[in-house]
C-alpha positions in Angstrom: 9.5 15.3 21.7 7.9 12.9 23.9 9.8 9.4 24.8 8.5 6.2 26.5 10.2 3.1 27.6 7.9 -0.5 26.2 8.2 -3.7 27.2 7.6 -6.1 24.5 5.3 -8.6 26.8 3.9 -10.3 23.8 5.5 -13.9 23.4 5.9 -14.1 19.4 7.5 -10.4 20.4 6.8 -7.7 17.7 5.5 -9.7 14.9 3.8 -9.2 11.7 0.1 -8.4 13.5 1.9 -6.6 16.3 4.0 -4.3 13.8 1.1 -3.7 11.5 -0.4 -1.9 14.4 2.2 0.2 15.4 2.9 1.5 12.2 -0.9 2.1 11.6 -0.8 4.3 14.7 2.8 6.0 13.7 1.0 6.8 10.7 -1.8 8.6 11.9 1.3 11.7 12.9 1.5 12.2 9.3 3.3 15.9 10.2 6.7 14.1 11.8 9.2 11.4 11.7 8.1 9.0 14.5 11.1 6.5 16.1 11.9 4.1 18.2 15.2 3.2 19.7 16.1 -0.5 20.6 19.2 -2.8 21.7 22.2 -0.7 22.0 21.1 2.5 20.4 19.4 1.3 17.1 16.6 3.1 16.0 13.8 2.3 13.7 11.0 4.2 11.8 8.1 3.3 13.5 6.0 4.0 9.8 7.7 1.7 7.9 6.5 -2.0 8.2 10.1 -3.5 7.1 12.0 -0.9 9.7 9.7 -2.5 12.6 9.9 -6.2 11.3 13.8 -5.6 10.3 14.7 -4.4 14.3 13.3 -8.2 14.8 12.0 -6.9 18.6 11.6 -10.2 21.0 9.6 -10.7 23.8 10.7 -9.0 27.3 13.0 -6.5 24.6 12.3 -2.8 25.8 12.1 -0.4 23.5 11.9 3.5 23.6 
């Protein structure tokens, strides 16, 4: 398992454009489950496009 801590540094935070990228690159480990945590504990499924928009990430938000 590998982790990282982000920094969401983009202003309109993790918008449509922004999320469409992630998930694009999430995608491309088609062999696991890849997942981000954010605020408190949450975690999202970095494949799906409505789990990224849904966690509704701001700007200066870290996420893991």
């Amino acid at each position: 398992m590998v982790n990282k801590k982000v920094t969401i540094t983009n202003l309109s935070g993790l918008h449509m454009g922004a999320a469409g990228k992630l998930c694009d690159e999430a995608i491309k480990f088609s062999d696991t489950s890849v997942k981000f945590m954010y605020r408190e504990n949450h975690e999202a499924n970095a494949k799906s496009m409505l789990s990224v928009l849904g966690a509704s990430i701001k700007a200066g938000e870290e996420i893991e």
